[in-house]
PDB file of N, CA, C and O in Angstrom:
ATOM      1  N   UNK A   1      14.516   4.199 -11.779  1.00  0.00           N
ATOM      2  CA  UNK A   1      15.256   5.274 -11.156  1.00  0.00           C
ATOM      3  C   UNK A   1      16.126   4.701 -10.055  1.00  0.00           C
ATOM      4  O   UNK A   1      15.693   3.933  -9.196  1.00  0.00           O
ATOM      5  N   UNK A   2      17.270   5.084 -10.125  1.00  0.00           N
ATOM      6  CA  UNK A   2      18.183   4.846  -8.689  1.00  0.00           C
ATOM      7  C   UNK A   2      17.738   5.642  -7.781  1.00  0.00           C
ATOM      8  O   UNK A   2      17.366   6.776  -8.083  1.00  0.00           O
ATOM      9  N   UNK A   3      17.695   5.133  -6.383  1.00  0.00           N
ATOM     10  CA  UNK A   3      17.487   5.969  -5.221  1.00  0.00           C
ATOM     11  C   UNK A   3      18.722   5.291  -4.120  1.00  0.00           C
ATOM     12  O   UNK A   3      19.337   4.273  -4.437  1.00  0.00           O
ATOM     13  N   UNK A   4      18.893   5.796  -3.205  1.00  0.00           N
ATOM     14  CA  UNK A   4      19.936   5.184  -2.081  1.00  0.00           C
ATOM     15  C   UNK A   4      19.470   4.714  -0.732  1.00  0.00           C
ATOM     16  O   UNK A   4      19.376   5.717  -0.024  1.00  0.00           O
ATOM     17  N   UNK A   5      19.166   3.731  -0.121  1.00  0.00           N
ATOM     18  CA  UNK A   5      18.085   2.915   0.752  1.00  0.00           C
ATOM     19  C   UNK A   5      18.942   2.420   1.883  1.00  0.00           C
ATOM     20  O   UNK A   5      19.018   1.191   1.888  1.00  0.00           O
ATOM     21  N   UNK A   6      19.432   2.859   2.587  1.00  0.00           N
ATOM     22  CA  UNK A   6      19.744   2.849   4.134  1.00  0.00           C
ATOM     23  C   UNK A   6      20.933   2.575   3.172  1.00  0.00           C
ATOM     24  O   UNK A   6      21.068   1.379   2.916  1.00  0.00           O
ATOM     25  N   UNK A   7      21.799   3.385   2.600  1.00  0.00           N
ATOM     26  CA  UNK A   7      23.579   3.501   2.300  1.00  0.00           C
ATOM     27  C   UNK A   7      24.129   3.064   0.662  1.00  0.00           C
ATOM     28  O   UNK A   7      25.161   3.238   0.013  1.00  0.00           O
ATOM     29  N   UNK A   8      22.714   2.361   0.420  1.00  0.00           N
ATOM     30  CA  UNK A   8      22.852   1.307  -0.620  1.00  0.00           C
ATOM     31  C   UNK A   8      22.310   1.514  -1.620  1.00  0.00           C
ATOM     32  O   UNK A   8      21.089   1.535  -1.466  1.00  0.00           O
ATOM     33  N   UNK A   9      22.790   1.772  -3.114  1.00  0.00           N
ATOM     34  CA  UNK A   9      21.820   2.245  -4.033  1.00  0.00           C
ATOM     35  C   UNK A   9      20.917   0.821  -4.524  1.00  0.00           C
ATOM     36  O   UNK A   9      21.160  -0.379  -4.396  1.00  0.00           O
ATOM     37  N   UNK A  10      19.778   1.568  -5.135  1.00  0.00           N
ATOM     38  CA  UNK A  10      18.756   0.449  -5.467  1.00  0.00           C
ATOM     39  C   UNK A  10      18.056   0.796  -6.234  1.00  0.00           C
ATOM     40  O   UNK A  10      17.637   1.951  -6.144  1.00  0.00           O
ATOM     41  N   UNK A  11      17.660   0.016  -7.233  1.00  0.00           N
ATOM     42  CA  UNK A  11      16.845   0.582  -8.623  1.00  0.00           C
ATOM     43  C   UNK A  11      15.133   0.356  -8.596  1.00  0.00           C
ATOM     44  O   UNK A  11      14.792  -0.826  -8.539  1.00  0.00           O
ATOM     45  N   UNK A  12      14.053   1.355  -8.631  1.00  0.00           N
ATOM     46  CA  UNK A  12      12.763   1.043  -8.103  1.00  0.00           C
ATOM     47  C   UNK A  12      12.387   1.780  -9.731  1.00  0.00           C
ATOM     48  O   UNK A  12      13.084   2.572 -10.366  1.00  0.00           O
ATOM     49  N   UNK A  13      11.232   1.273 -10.046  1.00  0.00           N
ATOM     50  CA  UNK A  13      10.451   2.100 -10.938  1.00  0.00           C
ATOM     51  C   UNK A  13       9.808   3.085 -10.684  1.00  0.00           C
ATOM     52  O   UNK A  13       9.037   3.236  -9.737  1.00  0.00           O
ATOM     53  N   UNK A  14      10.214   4.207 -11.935  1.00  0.00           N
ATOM     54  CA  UNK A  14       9.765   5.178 -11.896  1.00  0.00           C
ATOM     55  C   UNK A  14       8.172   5.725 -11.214  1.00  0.00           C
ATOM     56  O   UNK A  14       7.101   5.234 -11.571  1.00  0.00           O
ATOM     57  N   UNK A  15       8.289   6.671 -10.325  1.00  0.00           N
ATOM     58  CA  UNK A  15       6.776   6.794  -9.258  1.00  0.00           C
ATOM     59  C   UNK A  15       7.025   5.802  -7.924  1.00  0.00           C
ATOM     60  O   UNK A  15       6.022   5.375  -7.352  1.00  0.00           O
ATOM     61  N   UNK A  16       7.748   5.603  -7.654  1.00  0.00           N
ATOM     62  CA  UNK A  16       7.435   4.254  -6.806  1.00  0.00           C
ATOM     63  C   UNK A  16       7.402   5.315  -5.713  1.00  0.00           C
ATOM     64  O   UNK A  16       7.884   6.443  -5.822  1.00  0.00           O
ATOM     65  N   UNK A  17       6.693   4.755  -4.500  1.00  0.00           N
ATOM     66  CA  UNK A  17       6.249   5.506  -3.226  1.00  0.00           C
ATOM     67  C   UNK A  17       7.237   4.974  -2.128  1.00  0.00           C
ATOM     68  O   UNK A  17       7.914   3.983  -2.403  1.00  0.00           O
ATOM     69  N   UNK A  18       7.338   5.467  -1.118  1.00  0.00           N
ATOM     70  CA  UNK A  18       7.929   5.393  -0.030  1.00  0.00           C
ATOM     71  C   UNK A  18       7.456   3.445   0.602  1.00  0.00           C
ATOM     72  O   UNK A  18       8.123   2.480   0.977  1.00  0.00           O
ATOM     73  N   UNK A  19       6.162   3.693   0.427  1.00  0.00           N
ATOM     74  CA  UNK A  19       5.866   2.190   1.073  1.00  0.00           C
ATOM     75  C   UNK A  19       6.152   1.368   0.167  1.00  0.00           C
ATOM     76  O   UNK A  19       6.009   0.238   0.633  1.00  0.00           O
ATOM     77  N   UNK A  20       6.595   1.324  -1.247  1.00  0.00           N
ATOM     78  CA  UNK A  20       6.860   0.236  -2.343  1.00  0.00           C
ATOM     79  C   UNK A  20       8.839  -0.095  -1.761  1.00  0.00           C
ATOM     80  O   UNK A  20       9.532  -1.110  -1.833  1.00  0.00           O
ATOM     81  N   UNK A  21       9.143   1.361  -1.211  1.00  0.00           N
ATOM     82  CA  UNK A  21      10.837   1.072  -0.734  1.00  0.00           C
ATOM     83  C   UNK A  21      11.347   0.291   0.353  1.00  0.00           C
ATOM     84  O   UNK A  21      12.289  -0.405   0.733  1.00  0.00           O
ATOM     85  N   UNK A  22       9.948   0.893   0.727  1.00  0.00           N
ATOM     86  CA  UNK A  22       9.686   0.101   2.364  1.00  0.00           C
ATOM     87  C   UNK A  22       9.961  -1.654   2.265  1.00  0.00           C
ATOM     88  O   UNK A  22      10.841  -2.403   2.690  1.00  0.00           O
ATOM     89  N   UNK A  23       8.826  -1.818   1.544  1.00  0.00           N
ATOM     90  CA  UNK A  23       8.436  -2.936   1.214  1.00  0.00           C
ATOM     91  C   UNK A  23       9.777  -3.824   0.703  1.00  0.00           C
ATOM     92  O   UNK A  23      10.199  -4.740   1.408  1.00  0.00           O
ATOM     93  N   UNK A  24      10.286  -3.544  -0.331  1.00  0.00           N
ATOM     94  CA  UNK A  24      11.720  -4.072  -1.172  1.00  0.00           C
ATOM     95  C   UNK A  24      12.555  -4.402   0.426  1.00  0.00           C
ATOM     96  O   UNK A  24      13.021  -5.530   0.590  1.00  0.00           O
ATOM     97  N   UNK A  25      12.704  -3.274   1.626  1.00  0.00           N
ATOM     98  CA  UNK A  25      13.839  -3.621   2.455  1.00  0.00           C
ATOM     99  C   UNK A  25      13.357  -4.695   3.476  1.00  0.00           C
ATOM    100  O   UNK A  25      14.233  -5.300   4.094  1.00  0.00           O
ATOM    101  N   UNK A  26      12.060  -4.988   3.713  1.00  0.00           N
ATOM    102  CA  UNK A  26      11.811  -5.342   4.902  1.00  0.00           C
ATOM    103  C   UNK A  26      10.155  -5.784   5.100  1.00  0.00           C
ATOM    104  O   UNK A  26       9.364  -4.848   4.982  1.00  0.00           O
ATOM    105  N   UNK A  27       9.601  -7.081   5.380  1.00  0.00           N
ATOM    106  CA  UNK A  27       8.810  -7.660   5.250  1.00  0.00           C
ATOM    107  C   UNK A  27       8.016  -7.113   6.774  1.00  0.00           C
ATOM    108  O   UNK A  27       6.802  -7.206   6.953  1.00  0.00           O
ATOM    109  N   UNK A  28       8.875  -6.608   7.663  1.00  0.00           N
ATOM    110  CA  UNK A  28       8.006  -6.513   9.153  1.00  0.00           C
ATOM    111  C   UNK A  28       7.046  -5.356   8.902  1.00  0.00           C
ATOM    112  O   UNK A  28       7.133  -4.310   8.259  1.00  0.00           O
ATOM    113  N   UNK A  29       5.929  -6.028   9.779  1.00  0.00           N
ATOM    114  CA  UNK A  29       4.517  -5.273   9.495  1.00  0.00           C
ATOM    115  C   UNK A  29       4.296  -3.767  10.481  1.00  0.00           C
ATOM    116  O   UNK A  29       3.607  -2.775  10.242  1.00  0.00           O
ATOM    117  N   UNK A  30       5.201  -4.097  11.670  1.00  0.00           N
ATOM    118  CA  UNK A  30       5.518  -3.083  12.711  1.00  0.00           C
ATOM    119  C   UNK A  30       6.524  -2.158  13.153  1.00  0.00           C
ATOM    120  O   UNK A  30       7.515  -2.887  13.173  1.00  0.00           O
ATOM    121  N   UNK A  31       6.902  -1.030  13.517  1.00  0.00           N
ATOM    122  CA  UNK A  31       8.133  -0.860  14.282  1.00  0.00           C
ATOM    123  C   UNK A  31       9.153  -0.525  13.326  1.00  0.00           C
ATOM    124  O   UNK A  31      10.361  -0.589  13.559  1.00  0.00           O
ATOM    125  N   UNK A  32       8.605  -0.149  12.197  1.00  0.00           N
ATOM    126  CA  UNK A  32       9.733   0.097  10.917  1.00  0.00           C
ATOM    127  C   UNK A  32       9.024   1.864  10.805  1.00  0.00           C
ATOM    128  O   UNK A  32       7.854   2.239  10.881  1.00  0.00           O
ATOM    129  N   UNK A  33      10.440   2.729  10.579  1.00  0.00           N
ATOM    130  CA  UNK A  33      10.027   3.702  10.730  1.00  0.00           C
ATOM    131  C   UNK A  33      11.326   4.107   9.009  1.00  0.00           C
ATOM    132  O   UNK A  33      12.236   3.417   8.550  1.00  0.00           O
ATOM    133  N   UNK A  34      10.754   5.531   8.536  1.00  0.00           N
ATOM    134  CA  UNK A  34      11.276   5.559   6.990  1.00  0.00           C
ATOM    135  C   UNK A  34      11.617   7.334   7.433  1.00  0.00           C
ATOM    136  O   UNK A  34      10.792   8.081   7.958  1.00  0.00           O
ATOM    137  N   UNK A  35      13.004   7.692   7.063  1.00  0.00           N
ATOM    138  CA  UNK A  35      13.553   9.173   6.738  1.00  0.00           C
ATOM    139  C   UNK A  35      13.698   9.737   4.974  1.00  0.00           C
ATOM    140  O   UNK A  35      14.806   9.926   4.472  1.00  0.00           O
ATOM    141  N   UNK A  36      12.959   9.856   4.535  1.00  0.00           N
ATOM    142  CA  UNK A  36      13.477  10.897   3.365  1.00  0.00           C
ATOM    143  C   UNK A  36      14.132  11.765   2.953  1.00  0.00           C
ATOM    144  O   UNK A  36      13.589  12.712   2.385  1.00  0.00           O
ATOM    145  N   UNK A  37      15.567  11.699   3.125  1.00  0.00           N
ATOM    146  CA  UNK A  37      16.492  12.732   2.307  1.00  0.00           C
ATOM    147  C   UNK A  37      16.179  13.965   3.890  1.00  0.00           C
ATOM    148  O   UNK A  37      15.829  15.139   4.005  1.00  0.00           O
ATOM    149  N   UNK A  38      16.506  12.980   4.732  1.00  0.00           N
ATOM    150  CA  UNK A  38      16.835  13.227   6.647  1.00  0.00           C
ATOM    151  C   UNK A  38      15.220  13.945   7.299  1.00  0.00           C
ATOM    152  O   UNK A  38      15.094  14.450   8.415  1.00  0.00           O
ATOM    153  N   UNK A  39      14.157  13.810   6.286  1.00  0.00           N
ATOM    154  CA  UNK A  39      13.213  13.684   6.744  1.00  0.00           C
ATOM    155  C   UNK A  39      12.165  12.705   7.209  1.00  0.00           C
ATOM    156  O   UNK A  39      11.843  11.876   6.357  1.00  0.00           O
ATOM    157  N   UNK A  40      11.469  12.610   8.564  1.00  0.00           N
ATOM    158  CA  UNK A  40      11.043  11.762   8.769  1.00  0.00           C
ATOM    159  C   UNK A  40       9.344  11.872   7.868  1.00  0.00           C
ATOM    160  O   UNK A  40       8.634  12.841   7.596  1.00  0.00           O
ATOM    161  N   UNK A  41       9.173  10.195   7.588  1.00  0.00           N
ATOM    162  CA  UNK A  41       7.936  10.266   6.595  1.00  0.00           C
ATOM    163  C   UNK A  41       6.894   9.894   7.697  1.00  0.00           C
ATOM    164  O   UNK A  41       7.160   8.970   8.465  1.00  0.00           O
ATOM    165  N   UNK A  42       5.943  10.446   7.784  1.00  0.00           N
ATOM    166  CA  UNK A  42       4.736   9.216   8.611  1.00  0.00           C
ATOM    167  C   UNK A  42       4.286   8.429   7.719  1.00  0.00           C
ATOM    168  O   UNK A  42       4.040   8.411   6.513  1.00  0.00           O
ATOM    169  N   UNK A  43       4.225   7.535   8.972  1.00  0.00           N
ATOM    170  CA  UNK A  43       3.754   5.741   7.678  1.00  0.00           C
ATOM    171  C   UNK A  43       2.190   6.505   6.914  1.00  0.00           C
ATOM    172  O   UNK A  43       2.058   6.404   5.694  1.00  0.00           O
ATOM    173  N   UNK A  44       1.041   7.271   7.793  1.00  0.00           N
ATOM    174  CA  UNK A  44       0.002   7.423   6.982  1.00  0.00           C
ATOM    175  C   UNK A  44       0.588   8.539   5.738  1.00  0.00           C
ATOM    176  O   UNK A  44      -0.244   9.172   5.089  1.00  0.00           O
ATOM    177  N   UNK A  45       1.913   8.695   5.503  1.00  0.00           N
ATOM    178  CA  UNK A  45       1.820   9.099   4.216  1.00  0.00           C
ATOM    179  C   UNK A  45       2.810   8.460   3.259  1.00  0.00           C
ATOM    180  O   UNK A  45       3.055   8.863   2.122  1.00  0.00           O
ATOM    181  N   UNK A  46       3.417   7.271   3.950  1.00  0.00           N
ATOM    182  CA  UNK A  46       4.246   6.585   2.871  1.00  0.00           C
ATOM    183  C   UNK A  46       3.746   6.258   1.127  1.00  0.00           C
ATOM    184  O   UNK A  46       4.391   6.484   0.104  1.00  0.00           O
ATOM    185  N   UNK A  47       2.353   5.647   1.284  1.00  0.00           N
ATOM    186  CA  UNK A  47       1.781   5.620  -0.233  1.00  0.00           C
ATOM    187  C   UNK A  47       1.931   6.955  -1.041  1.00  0.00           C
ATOM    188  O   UNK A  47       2.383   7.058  -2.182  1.00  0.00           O
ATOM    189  N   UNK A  48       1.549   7.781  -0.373  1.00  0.00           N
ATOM    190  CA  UNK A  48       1.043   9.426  -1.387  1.00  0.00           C
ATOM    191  C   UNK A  48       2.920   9.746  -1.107  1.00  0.00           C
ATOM    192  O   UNK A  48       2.840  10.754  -0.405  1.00  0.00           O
ATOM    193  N   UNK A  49       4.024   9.540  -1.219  1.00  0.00           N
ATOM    194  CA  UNK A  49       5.202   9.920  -1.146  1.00  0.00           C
ATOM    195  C   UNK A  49       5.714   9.537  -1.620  1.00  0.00           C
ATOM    196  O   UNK A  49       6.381   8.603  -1.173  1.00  0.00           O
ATOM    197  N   UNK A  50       5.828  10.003  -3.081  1.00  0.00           N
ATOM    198  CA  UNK A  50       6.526   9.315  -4.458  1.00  0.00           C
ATOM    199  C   UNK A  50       7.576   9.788  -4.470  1.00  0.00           C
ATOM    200  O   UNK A  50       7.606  11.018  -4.498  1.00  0.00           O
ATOM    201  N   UNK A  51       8.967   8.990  -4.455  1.00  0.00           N
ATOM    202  CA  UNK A  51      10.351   9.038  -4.777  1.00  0.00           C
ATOM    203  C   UNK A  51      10.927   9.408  -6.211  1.00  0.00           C
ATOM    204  O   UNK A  51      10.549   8.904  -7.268  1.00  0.00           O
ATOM    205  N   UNK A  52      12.242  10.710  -6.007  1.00  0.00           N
ATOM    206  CA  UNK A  52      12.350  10.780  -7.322  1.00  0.00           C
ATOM    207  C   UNK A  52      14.244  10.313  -7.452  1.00  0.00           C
ATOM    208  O   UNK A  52      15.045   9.905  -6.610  1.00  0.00           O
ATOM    209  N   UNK A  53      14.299  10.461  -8.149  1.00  0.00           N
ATOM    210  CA  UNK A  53      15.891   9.951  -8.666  1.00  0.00           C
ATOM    211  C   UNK A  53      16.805  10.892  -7.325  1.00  0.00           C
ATOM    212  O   UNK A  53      16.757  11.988  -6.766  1.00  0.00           O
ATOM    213  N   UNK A  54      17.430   9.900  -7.306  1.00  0.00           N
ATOM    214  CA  UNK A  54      18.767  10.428  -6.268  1.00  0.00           C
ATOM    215  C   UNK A  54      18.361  10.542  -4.556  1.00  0.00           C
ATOM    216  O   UNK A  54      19.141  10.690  -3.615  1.00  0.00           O
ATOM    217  N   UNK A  55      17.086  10.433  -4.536  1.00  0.00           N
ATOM    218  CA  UNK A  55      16.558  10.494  -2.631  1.00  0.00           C
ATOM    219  C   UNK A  55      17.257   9.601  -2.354  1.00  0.00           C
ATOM    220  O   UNK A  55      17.630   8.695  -3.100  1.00  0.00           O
ATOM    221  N   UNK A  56      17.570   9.811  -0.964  1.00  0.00           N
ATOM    222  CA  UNK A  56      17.709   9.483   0.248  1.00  0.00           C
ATOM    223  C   UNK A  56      17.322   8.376   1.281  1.00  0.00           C
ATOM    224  O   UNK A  56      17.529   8.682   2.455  1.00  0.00           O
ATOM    225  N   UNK A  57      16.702   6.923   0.997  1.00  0.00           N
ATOM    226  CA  UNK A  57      15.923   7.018   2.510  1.00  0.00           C
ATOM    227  C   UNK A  57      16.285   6.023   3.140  1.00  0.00           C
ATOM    228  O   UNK A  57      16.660   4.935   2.704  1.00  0.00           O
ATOM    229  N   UNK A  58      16.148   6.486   4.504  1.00  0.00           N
ATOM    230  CA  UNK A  58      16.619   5.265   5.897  1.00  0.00           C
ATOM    231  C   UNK A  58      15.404   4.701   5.920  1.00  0.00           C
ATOM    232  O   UNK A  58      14.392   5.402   5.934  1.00  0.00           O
ATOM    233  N   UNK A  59      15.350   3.201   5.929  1.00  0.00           N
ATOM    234  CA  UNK A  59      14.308   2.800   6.925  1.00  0.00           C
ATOM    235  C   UNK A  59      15.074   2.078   7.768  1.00  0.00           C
ATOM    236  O   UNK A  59      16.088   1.408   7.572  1.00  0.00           O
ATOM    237  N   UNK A  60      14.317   2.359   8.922  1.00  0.00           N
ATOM    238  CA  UNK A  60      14.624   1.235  10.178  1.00  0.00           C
ATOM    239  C   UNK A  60      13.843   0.553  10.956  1.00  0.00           C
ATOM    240  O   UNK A  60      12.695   0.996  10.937  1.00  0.00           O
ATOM    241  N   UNK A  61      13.993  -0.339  11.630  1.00  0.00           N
ATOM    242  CA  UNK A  61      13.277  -1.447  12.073  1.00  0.00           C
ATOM    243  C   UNK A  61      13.408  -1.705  13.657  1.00  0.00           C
ATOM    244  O   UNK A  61      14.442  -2.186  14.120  1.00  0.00           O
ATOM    245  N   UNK A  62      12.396  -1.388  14.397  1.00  0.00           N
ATOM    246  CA  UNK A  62      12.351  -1.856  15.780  1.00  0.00           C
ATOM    247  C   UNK A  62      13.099  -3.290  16.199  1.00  0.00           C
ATOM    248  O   UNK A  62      12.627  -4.409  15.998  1.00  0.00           O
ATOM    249  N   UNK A  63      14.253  -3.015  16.767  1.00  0.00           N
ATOM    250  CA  UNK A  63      14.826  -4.558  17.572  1.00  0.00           C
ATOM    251  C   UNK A  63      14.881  -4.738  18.825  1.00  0.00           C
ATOM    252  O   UNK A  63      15.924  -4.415  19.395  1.00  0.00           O
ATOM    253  N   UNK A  64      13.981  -5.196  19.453  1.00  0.00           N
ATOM    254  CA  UNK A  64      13.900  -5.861  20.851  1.00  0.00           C
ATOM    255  C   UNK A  64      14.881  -7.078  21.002  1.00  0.00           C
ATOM    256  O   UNK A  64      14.987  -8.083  20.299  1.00  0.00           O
ATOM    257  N   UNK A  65      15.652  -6.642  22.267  1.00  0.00           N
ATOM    258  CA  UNK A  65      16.689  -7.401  22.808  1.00  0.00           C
ATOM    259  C   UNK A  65      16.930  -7.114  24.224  1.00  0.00           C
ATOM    260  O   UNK A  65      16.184  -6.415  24.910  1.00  0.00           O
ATOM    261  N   UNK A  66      18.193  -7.780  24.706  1.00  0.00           N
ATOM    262  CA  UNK A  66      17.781  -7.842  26.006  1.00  0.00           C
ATOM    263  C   UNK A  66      19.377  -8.204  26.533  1.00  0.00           C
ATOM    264  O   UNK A  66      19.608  -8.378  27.730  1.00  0.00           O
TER     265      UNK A  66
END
């Protein structure tokens, strides 16, 4: 299924969950936060939040700087 991942379309298999999208953008274990189609997901429900064709989602990533 195509879905669109911070602007960018991207092809995930069918069922794939929020934390499998997660995962594809970004290896950091912390500080990464995920919107669904301009909703925010909580990480304790990224697994049980199966993506369907055409969503939406931002993830973003905590950057400390200075």
């Amino acid at each position: 299924m195509k879905i669109i991942v911070n602007g960018e379309p991207r092809e995930l298999p069918d069922g794939a969950s929020v934390a499998q999208a997660v995962a594809a953008v970004t290896t950091a274990a912390s500080g990464v936060a995920a919107a669904l189609n301009d909703e925010v997901v909580r990480r304790s429900a990224w697994e049980a939040t199966e993506l369907r064709e055409a969503d939406r989602l931002e993830v973003l990533t905590a950057v400390q700087g200075g």
